[in-house]
C-alpha positions as CSV (number, residue, x, y, z in Angstrom):
1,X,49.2,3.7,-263.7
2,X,50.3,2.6,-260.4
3,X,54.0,3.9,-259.4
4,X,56.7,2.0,-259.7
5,X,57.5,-0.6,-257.2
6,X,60.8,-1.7,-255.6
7,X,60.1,-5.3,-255.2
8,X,57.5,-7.3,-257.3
9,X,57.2,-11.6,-256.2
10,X,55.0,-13.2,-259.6
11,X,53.4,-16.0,-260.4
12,X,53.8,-17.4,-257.0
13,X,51.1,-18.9,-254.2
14,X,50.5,-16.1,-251.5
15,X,49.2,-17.4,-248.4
16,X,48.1,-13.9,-246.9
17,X,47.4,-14.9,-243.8
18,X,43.9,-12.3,-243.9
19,X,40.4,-13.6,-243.8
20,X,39.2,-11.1,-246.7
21,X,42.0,-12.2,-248.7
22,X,43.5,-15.1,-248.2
23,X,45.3,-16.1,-251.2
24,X,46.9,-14.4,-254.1
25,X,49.8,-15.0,-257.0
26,X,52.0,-11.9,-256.3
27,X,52.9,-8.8,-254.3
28,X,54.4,-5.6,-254.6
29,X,57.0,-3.8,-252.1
30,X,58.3,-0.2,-251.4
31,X,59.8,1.2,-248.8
32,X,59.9,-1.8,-247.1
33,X,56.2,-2.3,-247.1
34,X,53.7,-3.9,-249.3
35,X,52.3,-1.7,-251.7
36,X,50.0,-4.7,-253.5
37,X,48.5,-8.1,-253.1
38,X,46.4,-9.6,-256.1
39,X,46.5,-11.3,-259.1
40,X,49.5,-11.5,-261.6
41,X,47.9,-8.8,-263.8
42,X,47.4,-6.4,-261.0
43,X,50.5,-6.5,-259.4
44,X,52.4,-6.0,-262.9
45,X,51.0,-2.6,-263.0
46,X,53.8,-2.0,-260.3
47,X,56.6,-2.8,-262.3
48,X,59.0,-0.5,-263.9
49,X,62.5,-0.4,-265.1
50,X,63.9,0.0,-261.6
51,X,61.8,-3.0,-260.1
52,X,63.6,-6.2,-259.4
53,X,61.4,-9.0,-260.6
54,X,61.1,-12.2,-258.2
55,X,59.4,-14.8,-260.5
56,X,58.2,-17.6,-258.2
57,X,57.8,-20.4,-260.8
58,X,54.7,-21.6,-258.3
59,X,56.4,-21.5,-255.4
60,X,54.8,-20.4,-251.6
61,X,55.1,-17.0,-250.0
62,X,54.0,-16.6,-246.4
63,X,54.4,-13.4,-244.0
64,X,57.8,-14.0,-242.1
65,X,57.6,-16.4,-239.4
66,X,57.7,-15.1,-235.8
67,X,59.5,-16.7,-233.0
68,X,57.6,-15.7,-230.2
69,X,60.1,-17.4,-227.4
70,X,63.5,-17.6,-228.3
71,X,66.6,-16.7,-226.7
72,X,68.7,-15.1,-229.3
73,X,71.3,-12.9,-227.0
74,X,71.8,-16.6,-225.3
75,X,71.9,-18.9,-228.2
76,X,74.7,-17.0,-230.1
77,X,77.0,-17.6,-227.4
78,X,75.9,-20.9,-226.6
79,X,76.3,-22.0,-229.7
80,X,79.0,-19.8,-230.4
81,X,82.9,-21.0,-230.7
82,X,83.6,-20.5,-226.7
83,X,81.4,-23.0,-225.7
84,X,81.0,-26.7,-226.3
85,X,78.1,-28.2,-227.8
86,X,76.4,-31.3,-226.5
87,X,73.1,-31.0,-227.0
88,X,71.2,-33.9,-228.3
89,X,70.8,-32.2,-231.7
90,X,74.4,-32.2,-232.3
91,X,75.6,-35.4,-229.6
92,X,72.6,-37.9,-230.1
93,X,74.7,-40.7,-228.3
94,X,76.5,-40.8,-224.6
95,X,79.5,-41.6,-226.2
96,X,79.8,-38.6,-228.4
97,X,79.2,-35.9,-225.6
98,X,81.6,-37.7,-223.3
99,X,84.2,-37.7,-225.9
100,X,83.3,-34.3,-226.8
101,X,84.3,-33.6,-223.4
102,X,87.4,-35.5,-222.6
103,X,88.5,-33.7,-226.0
104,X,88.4,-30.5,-225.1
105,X,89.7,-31.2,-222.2
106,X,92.3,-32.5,-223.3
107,X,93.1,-29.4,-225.1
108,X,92.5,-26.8,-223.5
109,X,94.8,-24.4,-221.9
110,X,95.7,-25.5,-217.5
111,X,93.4,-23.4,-215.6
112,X,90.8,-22.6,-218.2
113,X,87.0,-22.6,-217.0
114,X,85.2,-25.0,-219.2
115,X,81.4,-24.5,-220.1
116,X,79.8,-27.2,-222.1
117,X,75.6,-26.8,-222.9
118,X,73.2,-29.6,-223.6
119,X,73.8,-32.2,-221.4
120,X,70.4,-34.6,-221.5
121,X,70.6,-38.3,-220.3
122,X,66.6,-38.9,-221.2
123,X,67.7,-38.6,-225.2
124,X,71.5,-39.1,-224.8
125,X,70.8,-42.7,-223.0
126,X,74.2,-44.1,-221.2
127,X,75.0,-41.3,-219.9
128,X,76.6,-41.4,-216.2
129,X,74.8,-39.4,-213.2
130,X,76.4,-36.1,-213.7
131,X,77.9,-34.5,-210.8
132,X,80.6,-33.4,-209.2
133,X,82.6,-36.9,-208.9
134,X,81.7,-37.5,-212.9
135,X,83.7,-33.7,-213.4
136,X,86.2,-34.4,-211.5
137,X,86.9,-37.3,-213.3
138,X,86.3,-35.9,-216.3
139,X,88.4,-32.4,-215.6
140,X,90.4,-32.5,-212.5
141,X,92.7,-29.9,-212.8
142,X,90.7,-27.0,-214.4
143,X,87.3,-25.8,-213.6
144,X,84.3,-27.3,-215.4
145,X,80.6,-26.9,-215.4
146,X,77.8,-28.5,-217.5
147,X,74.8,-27.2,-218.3
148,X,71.5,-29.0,-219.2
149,X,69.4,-29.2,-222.5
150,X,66.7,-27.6,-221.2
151,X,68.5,-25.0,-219.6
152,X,67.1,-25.3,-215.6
153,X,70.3,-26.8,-214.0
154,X,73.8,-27.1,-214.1
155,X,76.7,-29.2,-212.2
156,X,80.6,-28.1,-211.5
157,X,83.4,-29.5,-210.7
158,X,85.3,-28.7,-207.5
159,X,87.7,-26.4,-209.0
160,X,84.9,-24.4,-210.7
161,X,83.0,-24.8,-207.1
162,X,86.0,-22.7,-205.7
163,X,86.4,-20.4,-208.9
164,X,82.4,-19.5,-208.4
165,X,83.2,-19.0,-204.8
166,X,80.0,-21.4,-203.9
167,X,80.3,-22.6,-200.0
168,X,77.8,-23.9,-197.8
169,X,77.6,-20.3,-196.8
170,X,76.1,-19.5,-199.8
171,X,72.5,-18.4,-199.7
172,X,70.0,-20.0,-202.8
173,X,69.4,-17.0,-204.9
174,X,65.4,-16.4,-205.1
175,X,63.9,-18.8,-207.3
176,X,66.6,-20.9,-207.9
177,X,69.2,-23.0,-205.9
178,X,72.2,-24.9,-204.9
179,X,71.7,-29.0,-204.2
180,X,73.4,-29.2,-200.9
181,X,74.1,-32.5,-198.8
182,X,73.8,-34.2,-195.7
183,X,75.8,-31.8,-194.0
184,X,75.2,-28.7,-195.9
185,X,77.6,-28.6,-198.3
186,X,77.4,-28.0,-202.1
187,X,77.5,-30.8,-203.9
188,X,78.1,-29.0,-207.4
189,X,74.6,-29.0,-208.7
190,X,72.4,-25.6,-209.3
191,X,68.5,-25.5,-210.0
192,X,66.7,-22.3,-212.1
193,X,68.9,-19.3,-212.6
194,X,70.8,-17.4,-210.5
195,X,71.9,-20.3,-209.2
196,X,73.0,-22.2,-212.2
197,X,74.4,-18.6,-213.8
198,X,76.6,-18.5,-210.8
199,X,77.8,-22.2,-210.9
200,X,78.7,-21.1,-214.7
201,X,80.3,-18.5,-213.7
202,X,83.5,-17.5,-216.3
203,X,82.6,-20.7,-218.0
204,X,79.5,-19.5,-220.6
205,X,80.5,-15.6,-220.2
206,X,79.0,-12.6,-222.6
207,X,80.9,-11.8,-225.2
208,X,82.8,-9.0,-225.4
209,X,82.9,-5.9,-227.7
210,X,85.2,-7.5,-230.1
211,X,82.9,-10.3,-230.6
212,X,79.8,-9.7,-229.9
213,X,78.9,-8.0,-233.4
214,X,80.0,-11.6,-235.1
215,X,78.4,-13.6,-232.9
216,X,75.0,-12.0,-232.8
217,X,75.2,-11.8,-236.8
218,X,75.5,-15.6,-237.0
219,X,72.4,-15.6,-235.0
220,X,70.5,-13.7,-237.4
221,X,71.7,-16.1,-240.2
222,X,70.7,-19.1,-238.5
223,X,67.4,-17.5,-237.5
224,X,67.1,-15.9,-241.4
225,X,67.7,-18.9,-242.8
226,X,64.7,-20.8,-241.2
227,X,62.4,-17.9,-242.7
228,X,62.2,-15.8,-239.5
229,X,61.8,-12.7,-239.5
230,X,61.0,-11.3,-236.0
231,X,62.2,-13.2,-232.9
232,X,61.0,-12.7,-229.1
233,X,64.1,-12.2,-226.7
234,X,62.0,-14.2,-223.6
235,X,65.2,-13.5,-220.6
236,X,66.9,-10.8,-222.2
237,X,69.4,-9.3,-219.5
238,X,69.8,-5.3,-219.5
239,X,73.4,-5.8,-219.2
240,X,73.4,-7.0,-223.5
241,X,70.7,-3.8,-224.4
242,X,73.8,-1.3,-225.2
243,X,75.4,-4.1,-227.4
244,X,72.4,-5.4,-229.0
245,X,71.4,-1.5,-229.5
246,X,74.4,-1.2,-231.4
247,X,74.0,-3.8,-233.4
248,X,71.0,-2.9,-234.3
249,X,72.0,0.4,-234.7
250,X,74.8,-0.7,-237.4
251,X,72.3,-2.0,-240.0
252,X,73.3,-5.8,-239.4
253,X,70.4,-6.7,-238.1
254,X,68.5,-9.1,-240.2
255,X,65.8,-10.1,-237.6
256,X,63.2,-8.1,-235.5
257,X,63.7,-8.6,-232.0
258,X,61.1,-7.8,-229.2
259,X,62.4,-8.9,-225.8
260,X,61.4,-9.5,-222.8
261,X,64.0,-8.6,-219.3
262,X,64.9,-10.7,-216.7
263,X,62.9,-10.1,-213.8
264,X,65.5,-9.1,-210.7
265,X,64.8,-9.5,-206.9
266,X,65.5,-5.3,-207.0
267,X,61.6,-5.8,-209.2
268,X,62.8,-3.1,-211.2
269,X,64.1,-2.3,-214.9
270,X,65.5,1.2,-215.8
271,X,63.5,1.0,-219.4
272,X,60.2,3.0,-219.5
273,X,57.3,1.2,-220.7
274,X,56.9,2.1,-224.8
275,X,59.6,4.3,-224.6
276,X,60.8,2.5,-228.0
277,X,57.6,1.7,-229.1
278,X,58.3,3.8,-232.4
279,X,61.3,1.9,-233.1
280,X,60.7,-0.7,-236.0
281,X,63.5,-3.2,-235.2
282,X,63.9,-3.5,-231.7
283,X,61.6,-2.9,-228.5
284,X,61.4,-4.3,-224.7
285,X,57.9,-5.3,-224.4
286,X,57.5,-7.2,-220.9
287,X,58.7,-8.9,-218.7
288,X,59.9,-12.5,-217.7
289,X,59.1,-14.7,-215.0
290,X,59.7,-18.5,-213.8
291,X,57.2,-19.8,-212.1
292,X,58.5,-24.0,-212.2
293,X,61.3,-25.7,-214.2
294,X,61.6,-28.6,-216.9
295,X,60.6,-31.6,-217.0
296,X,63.4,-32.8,-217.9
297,X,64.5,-32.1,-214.6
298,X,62.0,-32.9,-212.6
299,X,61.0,-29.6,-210.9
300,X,57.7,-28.8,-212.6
301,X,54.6,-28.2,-210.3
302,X,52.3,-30.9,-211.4
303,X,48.8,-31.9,-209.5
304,X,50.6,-36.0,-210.2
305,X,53.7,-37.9,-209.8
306,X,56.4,-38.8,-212.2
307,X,56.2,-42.5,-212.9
308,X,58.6,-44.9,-211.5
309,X,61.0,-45.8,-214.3
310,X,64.4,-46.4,-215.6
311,X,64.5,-42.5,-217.2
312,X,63.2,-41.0,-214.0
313,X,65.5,-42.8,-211.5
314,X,68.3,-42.2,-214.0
315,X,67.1,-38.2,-213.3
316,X,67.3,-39.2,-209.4
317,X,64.1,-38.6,-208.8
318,X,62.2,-40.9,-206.2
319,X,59.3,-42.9,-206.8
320,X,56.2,-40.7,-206.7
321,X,58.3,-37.7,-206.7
322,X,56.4,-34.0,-207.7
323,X,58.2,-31.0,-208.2
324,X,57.3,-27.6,-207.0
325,X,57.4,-23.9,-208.0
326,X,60.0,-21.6,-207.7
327,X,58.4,-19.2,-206.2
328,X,55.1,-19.0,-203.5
329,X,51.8,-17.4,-204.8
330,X,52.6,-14.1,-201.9
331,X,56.2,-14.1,-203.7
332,X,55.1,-14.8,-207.2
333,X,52.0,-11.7,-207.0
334,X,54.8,-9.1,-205.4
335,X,56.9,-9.5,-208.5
336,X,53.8,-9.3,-210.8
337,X,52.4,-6.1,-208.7
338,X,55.8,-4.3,-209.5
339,X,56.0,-4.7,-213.0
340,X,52.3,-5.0,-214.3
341,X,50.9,-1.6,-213.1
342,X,53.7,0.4,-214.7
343,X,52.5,-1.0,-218.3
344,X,54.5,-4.2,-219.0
345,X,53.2,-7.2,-220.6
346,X,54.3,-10.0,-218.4
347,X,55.4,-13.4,-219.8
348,X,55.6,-16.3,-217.2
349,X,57.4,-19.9,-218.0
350,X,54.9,-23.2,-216.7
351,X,55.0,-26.3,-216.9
352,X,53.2,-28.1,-213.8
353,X,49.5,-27.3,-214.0
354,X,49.6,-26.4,-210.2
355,X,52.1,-24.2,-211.0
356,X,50.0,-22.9,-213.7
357,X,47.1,-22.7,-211.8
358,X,48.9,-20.5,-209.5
359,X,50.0,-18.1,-212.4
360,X,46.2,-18.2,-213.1
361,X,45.7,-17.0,-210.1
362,X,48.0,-14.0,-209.8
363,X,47.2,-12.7,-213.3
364,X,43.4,-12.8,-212.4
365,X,44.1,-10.9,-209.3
366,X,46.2,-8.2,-211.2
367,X,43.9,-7.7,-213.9
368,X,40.9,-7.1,-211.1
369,X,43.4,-4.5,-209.6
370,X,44.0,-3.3,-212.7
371,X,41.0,-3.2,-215.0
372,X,42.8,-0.1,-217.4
373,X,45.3,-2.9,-218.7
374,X,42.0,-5.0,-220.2
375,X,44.4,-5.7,-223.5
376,X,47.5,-6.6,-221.4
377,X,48.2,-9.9,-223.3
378,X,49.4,-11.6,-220.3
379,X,51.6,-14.7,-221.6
380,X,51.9,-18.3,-220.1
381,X,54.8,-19.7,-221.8
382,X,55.2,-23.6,-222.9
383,X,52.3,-25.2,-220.8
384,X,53.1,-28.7,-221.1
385,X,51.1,-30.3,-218.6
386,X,48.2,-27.4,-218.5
387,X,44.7,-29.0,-219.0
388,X,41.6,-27.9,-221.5
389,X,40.1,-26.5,-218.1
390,X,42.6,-24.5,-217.7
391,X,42.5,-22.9,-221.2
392,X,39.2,-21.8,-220.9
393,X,39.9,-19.9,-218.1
394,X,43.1,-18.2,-219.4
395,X,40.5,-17.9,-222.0
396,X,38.3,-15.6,-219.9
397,X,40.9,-13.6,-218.7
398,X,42.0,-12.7,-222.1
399,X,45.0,-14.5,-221.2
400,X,47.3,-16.0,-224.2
401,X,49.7,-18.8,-224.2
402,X,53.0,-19.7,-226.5
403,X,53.4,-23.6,-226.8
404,X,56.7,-25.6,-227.0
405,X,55.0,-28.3,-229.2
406,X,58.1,-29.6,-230.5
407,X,58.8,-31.3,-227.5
408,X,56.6,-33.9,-228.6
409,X,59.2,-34.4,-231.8
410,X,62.3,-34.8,-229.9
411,X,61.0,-35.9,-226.4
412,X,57.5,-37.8,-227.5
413,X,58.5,-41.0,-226.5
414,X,60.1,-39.7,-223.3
415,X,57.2,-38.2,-221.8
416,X,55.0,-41.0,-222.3
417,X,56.8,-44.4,-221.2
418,X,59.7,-42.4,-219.1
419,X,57.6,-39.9,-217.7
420,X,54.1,-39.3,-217.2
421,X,52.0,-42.2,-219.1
422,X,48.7,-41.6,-220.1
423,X,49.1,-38.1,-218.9
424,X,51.6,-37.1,-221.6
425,X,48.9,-37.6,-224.7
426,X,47.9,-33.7,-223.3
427,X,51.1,-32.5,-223.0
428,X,50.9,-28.7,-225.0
429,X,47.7,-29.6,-226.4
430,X,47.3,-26.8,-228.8
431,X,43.5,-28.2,-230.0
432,X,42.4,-27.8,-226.7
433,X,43.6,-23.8,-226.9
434,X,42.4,-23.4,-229.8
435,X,39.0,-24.8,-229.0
436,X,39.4,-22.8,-225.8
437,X,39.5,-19.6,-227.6
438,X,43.0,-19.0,-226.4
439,X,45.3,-17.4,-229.2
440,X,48.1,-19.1,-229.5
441,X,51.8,-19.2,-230.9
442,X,54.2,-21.8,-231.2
443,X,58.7,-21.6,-230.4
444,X,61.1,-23.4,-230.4
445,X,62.7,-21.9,-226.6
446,X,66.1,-21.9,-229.0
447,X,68.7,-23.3,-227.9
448,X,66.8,-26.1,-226.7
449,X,65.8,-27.0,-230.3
450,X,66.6,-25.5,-233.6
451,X,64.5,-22.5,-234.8
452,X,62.2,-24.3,-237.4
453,X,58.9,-23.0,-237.3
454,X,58.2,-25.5,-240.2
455,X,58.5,-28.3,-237.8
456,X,56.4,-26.7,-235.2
457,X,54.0,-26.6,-237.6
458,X,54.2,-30.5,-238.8
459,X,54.4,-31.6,-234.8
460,X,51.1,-29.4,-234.0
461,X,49.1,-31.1,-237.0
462,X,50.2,-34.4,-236.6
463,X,51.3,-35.3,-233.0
464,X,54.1,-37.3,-233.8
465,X,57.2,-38.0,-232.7
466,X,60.4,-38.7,-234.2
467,X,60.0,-42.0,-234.1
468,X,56.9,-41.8,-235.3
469,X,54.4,-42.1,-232.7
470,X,50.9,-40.7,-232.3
471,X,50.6,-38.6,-229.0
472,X,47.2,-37.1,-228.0
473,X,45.9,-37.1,-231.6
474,X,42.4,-35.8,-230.4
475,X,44.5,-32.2,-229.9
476,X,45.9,-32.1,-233.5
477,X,44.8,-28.8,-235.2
478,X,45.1,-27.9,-238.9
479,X,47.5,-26.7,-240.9
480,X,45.9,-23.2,-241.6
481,X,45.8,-22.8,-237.5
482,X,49.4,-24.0,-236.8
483,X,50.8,-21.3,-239.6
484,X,48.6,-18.7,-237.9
485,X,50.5,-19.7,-234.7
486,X,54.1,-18.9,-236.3
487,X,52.7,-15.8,-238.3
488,X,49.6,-13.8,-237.6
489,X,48.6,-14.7,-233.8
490,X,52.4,-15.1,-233.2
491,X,52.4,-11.5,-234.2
492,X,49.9,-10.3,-232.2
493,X,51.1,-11.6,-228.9
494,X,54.1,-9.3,-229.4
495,X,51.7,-6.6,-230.2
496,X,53.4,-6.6,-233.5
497,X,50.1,-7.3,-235.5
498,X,50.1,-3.9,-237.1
499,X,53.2,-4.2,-238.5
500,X,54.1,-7.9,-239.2
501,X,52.6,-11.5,-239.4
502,X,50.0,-11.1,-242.5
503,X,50.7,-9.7,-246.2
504,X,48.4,-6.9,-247.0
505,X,48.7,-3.3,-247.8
506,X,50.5,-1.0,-245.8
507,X,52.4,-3.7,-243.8
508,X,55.8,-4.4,-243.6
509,X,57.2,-6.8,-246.3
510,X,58.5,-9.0,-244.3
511,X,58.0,-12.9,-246.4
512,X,59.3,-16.3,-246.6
513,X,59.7,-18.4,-249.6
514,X,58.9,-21.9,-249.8
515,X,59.2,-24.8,-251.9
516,X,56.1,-26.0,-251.8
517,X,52.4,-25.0,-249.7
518,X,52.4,-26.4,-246.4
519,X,48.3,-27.6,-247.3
520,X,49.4,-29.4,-250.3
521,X,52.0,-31.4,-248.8
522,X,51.5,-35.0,-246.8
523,X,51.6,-33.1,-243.0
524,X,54.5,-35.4,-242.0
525,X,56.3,-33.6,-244.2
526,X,55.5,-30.1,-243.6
527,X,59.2,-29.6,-241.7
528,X,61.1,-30.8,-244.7
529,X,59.7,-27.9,-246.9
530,X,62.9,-25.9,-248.2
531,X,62.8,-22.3,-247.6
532,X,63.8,-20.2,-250.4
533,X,64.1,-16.7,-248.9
534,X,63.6,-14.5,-246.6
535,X,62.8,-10.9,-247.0
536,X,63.1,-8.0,-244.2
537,X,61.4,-4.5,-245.2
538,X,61.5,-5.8,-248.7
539,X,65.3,-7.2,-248.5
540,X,66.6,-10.4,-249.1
541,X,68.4,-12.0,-245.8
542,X,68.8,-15.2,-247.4
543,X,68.9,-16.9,-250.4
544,X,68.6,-20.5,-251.1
């Protein structure tokens, strides 16, 4: 007679996520970890009067998903009450976000900084060029400062120019900067942070002790709601680790977090390497680098031009403009020699396939220097533009990339007539990874778009847009390799594998419960499927 379980899901379909077991009808939990996986009639052995009985009626159970490059510590106060929410997802029209603004405005209190996130004329078409004349208008009196969708620039007005104490004086941060003009001075607009986090300045601030608890427990909700059950911190700052340690401290916590610091021009962090390694809920893991921008912006380092359109000149950019890096390959391998020989995974935003060339580069070059950190799991992050070519080779280094494949949903359309042309049907070409070799995972780079890890997986199998557009069908992959992306290989690129991403024995019962099996449905549909629950350690964090 087995002993008696905690937690018993019957009658359900258990998608595994192992190659010697791949599918069963139910599980059993106990101290938070999975105790069976099998058949109905084995897993009934567990139960006993103190079990709580989940009968599934049919329904899917997956491992948790994993969000391997979020922003969690930045999302809840982004989204949170103190600043205002434009983004496309929430202001699909110009008119909306500008009387979203004018609103606030409006109400707020004389001398208030204003911060308002998601500003994005390539979906929002109509919008005005933003700058400092447009926030002026807009907010003459009181200082005011936008940020973009994406997250890689940011404009003020001139009393938030003054507040932020920005002059032509002012030296660009490293790897960012301040748009300047003819004569030096700043015009209000900020590229890559520093520079846009100074340009913010009291606008988007941290919250403080008596908030932060609420805040960063709506942000587990939202992220529990969409079935996640470990999230990737990819920019945490060390000033939030005392708060978020608290938190998690408390019990609250409803996700896994694994984050990733800020890299600093001091190239240093006061955390040791795997000094929290034993920690189930959260642990610093690496390290996070810039190496280009958006492309929404225009400052990704790409081997071709922009094309010549409407969208691009309404971004300001020049007819065969190309952006560039943020840092050189001599600055860009002094950053990766501080913090890769002490034991830190190092995860490096791309775009541009120059600039991911050059990341290429510098990783080879430290992992020759280094040939003790052979399982270092060095990350590329998004890789829109990087080619098949290029995978192979991050395949031979044992490099491993996370893809933002939802822009295709939101931005599809964009990147093909607006931006790129042709050039765009490769844009995060997961087939080509996975063809490559490379493991993979898939985000959402929240708050940029919703956490829905359902979604990812539609986009990745179908390559199509919201409008419903084919884009670069020849890199589709299938449905059992884009749920790998959000669970088992998502896992493993946090070096989480041992703990979460699969259902079997001894791991932690972390599961999501779906409507219906992402295989059986038309793949167009794949992001509508309901989820049901979640379950951390064998607890339910929501419930349908």
């Amino acid at each position: 007679m087995a002993p008696e379980a905690e937690l018993v899901l019957i009658g359900g379909n258990v998608l595994t996520m192992t190659s010697d077991h791949p599918r069963a009808s139910a599980l059993a939990a106990s101290g938070g970890r999975i105790t069976a996986v099998g058949s109905d009639e084995e897993v009934q052995r567990w139960c006993g009067p103190g079990t709580r009985v989940i009968r599934l009626d049919g329904r899917t159970v997956l491992p948790g998903f994993v969000e391997a490059h979020g922003h969690p510590t930045l999302d809840m106060v982004i989204t949170g009450p103190d600043v205002l929410d434009i983004r496309p997802v929430t202001c699909p029209t110009a008119e909306e976000v500008l009387s979203r603004l004018r609103t606030a405005v409006a109400a707020a209190e004389p001398g208030t900084w204003l911060g308002a996130f998601g500003w994005d004329p390539l979906l929002q078409e109509g919008l005005p060029p933003i700058g400092r004349a447009l926030l002026d208008e807009l907010c003459p009196g009181s200082p005011l400062s936008v940020m973009h969708n994406s997250g890689h620039s940011a404009w003020a007005n001139t009393p938030a120019i003054e507040r932020a104490g920005i002059t032509r004086n002012t030296p660009d941060p490293p790897g960012s900067r301040f748009e300047r003009d003819a004569a030096g001075d700043p015009t209000g607009a900020a590229f890559e942070a520093p520079a846009t986090a100074m340009l913010l300045g009291g606008a988007i601030r941290p919250p403080g002790a008596d908030n932060f608890t609420a805040l960063m427990g709506h942000e587990h909700d939202r992220l529990a709601r969409a079935g996640i059950t470990t999230v990737a911190d990819l920019g945490f700052r060390r000033d939030a680790r005392e708060r978020v340690q608290e938190f998690y401290r408390s019990g609250a916590a409803k996700v896994r977090m694994r984050v990733y610091e800020v890299s600093v021009p001091e190239k240093r962090t006061d955390v040791v390497p795997g000094e929290d390694r034993q920690d189930p809920m959260f642990q610093q893991i690496g390290i996070k680098i810039w190496a280009d921008g958006s492309p929404w912006v225009g400052n990704i380092a790409t081997s071709f031009p922009y094309l010549d359109t409407p969208q691009t000149r309404s971004m300001g950019l020049a007819p065969g403009h190309r952006g560039g890096t943020n840092y050189t390959r001599g600055q860009l391998t002094e950053i990766v020699d501080a913090y890769f020989p002490p034991g830190w995974q190092i995860a490096c935003h791309v775009h541009g396939d120059e600039a991911v060339e050059m990341v290429l580069d510098v990783f080879a070059a430290a992992l020759d220097a280094h040939p003790e950190r052979a399982d270092a799991r060095l990350r590329l992050e998004h890789c829109g533009a990087m080619t098949p070519e290029q995978y192979r080779r991050a395949a031979r280094l044992g490099v491993t990339c996370s893809l933002f494949v939802d822009h295709l949903y939101y931005w599809g359309d964009v990147l093909v007539d607006g931006l790129f042309g042709a050039r765009a049907e490769s844009w995060t070409c997961a087939g080509a990874a996975i063809e490559a070799g490379v493991p993979i995972s898939f985000h959402n780079d929240s708050p940029v778009t919703p956490p829905e890890p359902l979604r990812n997986v539609q986009v990745a199998v179908t390559r199509t847009s919201r409008s419903g557009r084919v884009i670069g069908p020849q890199h589709r992959v299938t449905v059992e390799q884009a749920l790998r992306a959000q669970t088992v290989d998502a896992a493993w690129q946090l070096f989480a594998e041992h703990d979460v991403g699969s259902l079997a024995v001894g791991k932690r019962a972390d599961l999501v419960v779906l409507d219906a099996d992402p295989h059986s449905v038309p793949p167009g549909e794949i992001g509508d499927i309901p989820v049901r629950a979640t379950y951390l350690d064998g607890r339910c964090t929501f419930q349908a």
